[in-house]
C-alpha positions in Angstrom: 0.0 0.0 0.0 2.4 2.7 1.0 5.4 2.0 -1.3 7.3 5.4 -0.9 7.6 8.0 2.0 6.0 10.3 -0.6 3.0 8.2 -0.5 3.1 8.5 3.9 3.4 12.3 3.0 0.8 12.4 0.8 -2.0 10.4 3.1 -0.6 12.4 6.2 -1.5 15.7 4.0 -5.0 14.4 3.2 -5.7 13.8 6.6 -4.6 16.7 8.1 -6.3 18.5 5.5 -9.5 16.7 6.1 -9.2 17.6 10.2 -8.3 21.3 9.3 -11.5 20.8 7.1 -13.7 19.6 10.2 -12.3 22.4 12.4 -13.5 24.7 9.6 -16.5 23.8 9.2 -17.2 23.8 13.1 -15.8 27.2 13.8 -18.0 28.4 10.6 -21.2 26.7 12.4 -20.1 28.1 16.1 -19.5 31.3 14.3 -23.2 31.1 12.3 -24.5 30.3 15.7 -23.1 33.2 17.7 -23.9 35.7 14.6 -27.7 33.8 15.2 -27.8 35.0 19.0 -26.3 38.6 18.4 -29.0 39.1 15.5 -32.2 37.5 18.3 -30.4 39.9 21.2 -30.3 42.9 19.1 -33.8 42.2 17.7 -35.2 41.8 21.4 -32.9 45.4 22.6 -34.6 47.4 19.5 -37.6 46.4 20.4 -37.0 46.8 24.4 -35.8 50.6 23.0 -38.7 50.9 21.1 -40.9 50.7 23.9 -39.1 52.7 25.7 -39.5 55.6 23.8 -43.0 54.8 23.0 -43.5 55.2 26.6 -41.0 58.4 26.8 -43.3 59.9 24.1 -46.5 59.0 25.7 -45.5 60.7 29.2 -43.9 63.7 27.2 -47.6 64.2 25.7 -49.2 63.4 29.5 -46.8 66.2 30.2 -47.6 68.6 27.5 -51.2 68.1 28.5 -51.1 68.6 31.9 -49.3 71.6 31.3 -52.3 73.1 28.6 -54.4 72.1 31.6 -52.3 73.8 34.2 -52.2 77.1 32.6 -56.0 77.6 33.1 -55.8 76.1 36.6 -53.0 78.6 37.6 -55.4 81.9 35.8 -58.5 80.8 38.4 -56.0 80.1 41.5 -54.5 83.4 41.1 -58.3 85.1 40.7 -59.1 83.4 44.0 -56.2 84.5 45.2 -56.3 88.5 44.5 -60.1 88.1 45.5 -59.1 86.8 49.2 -56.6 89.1 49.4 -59.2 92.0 48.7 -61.3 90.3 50.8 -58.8 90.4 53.8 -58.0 94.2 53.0 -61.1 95.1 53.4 -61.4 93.4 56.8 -58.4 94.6 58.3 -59.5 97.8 56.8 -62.8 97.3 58.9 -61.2 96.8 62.0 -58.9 99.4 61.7 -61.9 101.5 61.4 -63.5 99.9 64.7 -59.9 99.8 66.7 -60.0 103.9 65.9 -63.4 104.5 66.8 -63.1 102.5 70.3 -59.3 104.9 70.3 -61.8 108.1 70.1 -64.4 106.9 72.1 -61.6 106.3 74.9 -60.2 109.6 74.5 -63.6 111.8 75.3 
């Protein structure tokens, strides 16, 4: 069967070139199935990301409508405000006016 060395050389190449062939092949498949797994993780993290901005948006508009709502709000508040506040004057001014007339009526 193996008449020469050449002939030892030659099925020693084959072998090893089948094995490096087999190591190929694996790391290609390991590599396909790693390539696999980034693709499904980055997938799932767009869509993770999507949400999350669908959910920043949605609060930015909760925001933006609370704040259409708020300036109406704050326009009454401050008319109940200025309205106490005249009321008050007008009550301090009232006893003011009763503390000087019980001052006069002390002095005769």
């Amino acid at each position: 069967m193996f008449s020469t060395t050449k002939d030892i050389l030659f099925i020693a190449l084959a072998i090893g070139f089948v094995v490096i062939t087999f190591f190929l092949s694996m790391a290609l498949y390991v590599l396909t199935q790693v390539l696999r797994n980034i693709k499904k993780v980055s997938s799932d993290v767009s869509a993770r990301w999507q949400d999350w901005a669908e959910s920043i948006t949605m609060v930015s508009h909760l925001v933006k409508g609370i704040n259409k709502l708020a300036t109406p709000l704050t326009f009454i508040m401050n008319y109940f405000k200025r309205r106490k506040e005249k009321i008050f004057k007008k009550k301090v001014a009232k006893l003011e006016k009763m503390v000087e007339g019980e001052d006069e009526e002390e002095e005769e």
